[in-house]
Every structure is written in C-alpha cells, then in structure tokens.
C-alpha positions in Angstrom: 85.6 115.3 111.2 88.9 115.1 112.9 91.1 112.3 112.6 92.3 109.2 115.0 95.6 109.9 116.0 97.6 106.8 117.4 100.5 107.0 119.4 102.8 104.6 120.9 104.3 104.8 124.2 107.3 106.0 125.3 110.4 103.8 124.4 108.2 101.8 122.3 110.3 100.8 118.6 108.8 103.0 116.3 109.2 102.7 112.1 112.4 104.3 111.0 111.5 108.3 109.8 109.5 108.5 106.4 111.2 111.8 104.3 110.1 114.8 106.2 107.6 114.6 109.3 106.3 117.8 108.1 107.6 118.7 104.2 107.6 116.8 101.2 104.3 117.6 100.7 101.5 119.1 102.0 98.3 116.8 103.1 97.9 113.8 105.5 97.2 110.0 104.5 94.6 108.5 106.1 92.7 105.3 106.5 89.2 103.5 107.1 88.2 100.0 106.6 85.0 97.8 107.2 82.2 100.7 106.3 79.4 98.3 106.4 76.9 100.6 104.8 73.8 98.1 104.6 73.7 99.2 107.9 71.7 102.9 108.4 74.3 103.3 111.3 77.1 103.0 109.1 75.7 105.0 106.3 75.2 107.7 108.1 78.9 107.5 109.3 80.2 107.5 105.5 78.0 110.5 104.6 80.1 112.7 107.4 83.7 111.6 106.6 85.1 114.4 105.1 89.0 115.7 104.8 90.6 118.0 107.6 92.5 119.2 104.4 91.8 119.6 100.3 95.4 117.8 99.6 94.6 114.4 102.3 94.3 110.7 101.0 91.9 108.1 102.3 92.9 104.8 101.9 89.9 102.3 102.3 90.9 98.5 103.6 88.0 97.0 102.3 84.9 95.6 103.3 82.7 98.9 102.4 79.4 96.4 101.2 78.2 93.4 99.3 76.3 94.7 96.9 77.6 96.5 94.0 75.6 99.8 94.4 76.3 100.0 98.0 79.9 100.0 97.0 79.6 102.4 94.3 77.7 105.0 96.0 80.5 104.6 99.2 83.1 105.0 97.1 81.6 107.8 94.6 81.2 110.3 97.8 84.9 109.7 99.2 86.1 110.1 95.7 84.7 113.3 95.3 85.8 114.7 98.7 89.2 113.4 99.1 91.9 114.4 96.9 92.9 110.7 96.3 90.9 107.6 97.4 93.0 104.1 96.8 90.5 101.3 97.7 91.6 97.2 98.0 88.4 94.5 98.4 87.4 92.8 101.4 85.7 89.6 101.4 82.4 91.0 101.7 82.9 93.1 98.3 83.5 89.7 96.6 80.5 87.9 98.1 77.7 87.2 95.1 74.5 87.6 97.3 71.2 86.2 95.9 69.8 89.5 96.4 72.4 91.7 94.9 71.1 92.6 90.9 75.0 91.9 89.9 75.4 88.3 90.1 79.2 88.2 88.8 81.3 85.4 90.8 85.0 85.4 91.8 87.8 87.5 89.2 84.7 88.6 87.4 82.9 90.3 90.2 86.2 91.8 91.4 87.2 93.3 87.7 84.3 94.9 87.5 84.5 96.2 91.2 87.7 97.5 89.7 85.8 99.1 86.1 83.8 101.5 88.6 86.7 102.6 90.7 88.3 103.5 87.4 85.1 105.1 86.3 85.0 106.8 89.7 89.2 107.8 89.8 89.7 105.5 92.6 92.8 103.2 92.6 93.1 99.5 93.4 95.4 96.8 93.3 95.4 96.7 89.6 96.8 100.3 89.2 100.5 101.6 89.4 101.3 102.2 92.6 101.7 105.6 93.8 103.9 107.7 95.2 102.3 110.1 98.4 104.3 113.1 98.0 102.3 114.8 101.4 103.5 114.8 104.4 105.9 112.2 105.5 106.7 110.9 101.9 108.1 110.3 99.6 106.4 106.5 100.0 104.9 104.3 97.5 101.6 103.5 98.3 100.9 99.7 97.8 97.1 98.5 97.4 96.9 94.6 97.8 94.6 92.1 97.4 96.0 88.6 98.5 93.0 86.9 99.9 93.8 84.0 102.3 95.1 79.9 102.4 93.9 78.4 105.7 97.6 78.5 106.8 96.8 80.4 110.0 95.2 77.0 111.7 95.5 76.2 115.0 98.0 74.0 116.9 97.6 70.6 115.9 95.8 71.2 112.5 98.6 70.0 110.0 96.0 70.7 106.7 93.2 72.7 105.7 90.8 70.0 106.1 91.4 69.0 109.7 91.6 73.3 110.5 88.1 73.4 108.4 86.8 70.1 110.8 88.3 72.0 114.0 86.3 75.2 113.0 83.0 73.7 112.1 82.7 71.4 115.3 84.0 74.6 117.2 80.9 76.2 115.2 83.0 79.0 113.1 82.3 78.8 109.4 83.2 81.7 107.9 80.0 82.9 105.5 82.8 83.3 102.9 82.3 79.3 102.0 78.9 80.2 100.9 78.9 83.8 98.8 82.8 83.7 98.6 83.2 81.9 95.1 86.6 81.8 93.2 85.7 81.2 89.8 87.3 80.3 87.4 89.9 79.5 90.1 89.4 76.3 91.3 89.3 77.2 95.2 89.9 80.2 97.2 92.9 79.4 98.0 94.3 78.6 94.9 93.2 82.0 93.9 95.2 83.6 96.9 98.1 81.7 96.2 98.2 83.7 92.4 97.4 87.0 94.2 100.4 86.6 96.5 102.7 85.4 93.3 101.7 88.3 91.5 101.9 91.0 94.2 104.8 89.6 95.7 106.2 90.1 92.1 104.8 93.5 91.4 106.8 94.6 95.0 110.0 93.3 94.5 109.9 95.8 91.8 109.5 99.3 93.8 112.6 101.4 94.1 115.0 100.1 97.4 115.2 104.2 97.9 111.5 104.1 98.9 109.2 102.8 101.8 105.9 101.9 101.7 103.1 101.6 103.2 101.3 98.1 102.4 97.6 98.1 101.9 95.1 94.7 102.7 92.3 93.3 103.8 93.3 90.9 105.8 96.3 91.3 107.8 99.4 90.0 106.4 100.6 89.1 109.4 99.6 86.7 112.1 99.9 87.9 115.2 96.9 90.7 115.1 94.6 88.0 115.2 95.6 86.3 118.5 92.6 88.2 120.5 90.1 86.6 118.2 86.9 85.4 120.7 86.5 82.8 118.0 91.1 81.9 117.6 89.7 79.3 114.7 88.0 82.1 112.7 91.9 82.9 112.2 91.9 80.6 109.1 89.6 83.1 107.0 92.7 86.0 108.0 95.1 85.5 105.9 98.8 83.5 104.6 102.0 83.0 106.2 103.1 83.2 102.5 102.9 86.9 103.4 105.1 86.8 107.0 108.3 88.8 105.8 106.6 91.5 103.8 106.4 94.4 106.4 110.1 94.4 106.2 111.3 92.8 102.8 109.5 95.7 101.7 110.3 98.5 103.4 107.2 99.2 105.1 106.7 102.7 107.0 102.8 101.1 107.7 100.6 98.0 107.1 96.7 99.2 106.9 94.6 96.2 107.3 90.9 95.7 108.9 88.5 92.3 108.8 89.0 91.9 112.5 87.0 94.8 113.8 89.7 95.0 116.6 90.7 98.7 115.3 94.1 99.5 117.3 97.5 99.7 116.7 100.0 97.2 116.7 104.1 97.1 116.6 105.7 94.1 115.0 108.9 94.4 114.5 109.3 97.9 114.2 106.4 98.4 111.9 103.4 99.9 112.8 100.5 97.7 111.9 97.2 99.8 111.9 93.8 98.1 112.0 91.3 100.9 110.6 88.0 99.2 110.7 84.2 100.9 111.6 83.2 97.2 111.9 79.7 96.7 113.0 77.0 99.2 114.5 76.5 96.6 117.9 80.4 96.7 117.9 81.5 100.2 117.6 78.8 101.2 119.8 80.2 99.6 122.8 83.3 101.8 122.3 83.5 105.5 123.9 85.6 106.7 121.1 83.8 109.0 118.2 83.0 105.9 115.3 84.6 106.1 111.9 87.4 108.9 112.2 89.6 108.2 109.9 92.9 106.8 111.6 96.1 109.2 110.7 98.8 107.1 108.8 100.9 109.6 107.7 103.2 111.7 109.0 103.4 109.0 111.7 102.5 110.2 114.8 105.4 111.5 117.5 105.7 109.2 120.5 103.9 109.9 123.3 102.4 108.5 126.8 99.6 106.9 125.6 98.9 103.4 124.5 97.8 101.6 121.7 94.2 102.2 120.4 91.3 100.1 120.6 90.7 96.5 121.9 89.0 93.0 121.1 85.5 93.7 119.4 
C-alpha cells in the first residue's frame, strides 16, 4: 500500500525544516486514525496496511474500536508489521459497551488499554517519548491523551451547561455521555483537565534543541472543526487549554482524527494533519484509495496542489 502524500500549495507557510529531508535516518513516519473495525469494511482496510519500508512508523490517532479485542487484534497486526507503532485512545476506545466482555470504566479501562499495548510493544501516552531518528528527524515523538472540557461552545454559550442545552435542542449529544464514563474522576472534564496538567507538564520538559510532532485524538486546536455539519458537536473536540501548544512546543506536525474530515491544515505555520479512515458510508463517497496511511515525515516539498480531503 502506498502512502497519502499531502502537499501544500505554492507560497503557502510551511513548518520550519525538521534535521535532514532525506538523512538522519532511514524510514518514513506515518499516520492513521479512526480504523473502525466493527465495521467488515474497515477490517478489511487494516488487514492490508502494510509498510512501504521495514524501518517506517505508524502512528495511530485513536479511535481503532470499542471493544477490547477489536483493539487488540488492530493493534497486534500493525505491531508486528511496522517497525514501531505509538498508539493514543480515542473516545470510542474508552467507551464501556454493554456488549463488550471487558466492562472496565474510565482510568481503569484505559490502563489496561495501555497493559496490552505494552504486551504488544506498542507505545502510548504513558511511555517516554521517543526520538524518530528516520527521515526528517531528529523529533520527539509526543503521544497525548487530553480528552476534552466543553470549552469549544458556540457564540453565546458562556458555560458548559447552556453549550450542553444548545446541543441537545439542536439534537447533537455526543454518545460519549452515555459509554464515556470518567471514573473515579468525577466528570469528563475534570478528567481532561488532569490530562492536560500532566501532559502539559511532561512537554515542557523535552529538549528546546528538538521539534516534535504532537499526537491526539482530538485536535488541539480549534479551528479544524469549523466545517462541522453539526458546529455544536464542537464541544466533544477538545480544550482551548491546549491553543498554544503547536508552537510552545515546537511542533514540526499535529496528527489528530475524530472529525472524519481527513485533510491537511496550516495554522500558523504548523501543519495540522487529520489522518482518519472514519466510517465505511463516509470514505466511500470519496474517490481517493481508503486508509493509506498519510506521510508525516519527511514533510512533503511544496507543490501545486491543495490541501487534502473535505467535510465528511
């Protein structure tokens, strides 16, 4: 399977150069998001992603399933094709189904998430961060999990309950606020809020010498989710706690998915990428090849073509 290559147009601001577009390293680092597998569709599509090259890195932006041999099975196959697979949970990974044999809620469901990518060699947010050494490196490779607040609300809504009010009457309720449970925190947010402490922490930390390239969920910015269909479904996206990141901390790339609007987007000189498969009645509307991995590094050279992808 080759690649997704995304490119910017000419003139466009691109992310300042990240070590050597070709040395450093040999490899390429790569990224998917939103696998889906319940679906047959989907499954399928994981069982023929496979490296272009024995040294590349898949980084996987959550949401693979929500049940916890769905997730092992995903990840056990990547694992044992790709040199290094670093995974980070979406909010379906954390949902406790009724029909799922694990019934483990909130931090507990998530550590053990966690045991089996250890068991499998997969990293997470709980793991040092490394360093890619491949092509376009050296850059430390940051895996987050940070959740969201309800702070991206629409104008007008001055507090999570009016936003949560808007959204309901609008009819968007995210199914988060049924299988998403926090436990032992006491809401979802209070839970993103340590996350974010934590992380925000943990990054401060990395060496000023080296970029990296931040891994979520959810974007940690705001602006990819303007084309929403649904703009209130925005409050399940993410936290302005999270707004300065890209460039406090150096970032050559933000991976993200949960919008199933795959493309690339420039903010501020940062190249956001949104990596997800997304759904089969989505990506089937789309005449681009499903599932290619999207090429993160080396970034891409500039050339006359757009950015990737579109409202889903």
């Amino acid at each position: 399977m080759t690649y997704e290559i995304r490119t910017l147009t000419p003139g466009a601001a691109g992310p300042a150069a990240t070590g050597s577009p070709h040395g450093g390293g040999r490899g390429r680092l790569v990224a998917v998001s939103d696998l889906h597998v319940r679906y047959k569709e989907n499954r399928d599509i994981v069982e023929g992603l496979k490296p272009e090259s024995e040294d590349d890195w898949l980084l996987v932006a959550g949401d693979v399933g929500e049940f916890v041999s769905d997730i092992r099975w995903a990840l056990s196959l990547l694992s044992s094709r790709f040199a290094k697979v670093v995974w980070v949970p979406g909010n379906h990974e954390l949902w406790t189904p009724a029909q799922d044999p694990v019934q483990l809620r909130g931090v507990a469901r998530y550590e053990h998430l966690v045991d089996i990518c250890r068991e499998l060699g997969v990293l997470t947010p709980e793991d040092p961060y490394p360093v890619w050494e491949g092509a376009g490196g050296p850059v430390v490779i940051a895996p987050l999990f940070l959740l969201y607040d309800y702070t991206f609300r629409q104008p007008g809504s001055t507090s999570k309950k009016e936003a949560l009010a808007r959204a309901e009457k609008a009819g968007v309720v995210c199914t988060d606020e049924h299988f998403l449970h926090p436990d032992p925190y006491p809401t979802r947010e209070a839970w993103c809020q340590a996350r974010v402490a934590a992380t925000e922490a943990r990054l401060a930390a990395v060496p000023e010498e080296l970029p990296t390239v931040l891994v979520n969920h959810w974007p940690v910015v705001r602006e990819p989710t303007r084309p929403l269909w649904y703009p209130d479904f925005a409050l399940w996206c993410g936290t302005e706690a999270t707004a300065d990141w890209p460039r406090r901390f150096r970032a050559a790339a933000v991976v993200y998915g949960h919008l199933h609007i795959p493309r690339l987007l420039m903010l501020d000189g940062v190249p956001h990428q949104e990596v997800s498969l997304g759904y089969p009645r989505e990506w089937q509307r789309r005449a681009a090849a499903p599932g290619r991995p999207v090429q993160i590094l080396p970034t891409p050279a500039t050339v006359g073509s757009g950015t990737t992808g579109g409202p889903a």
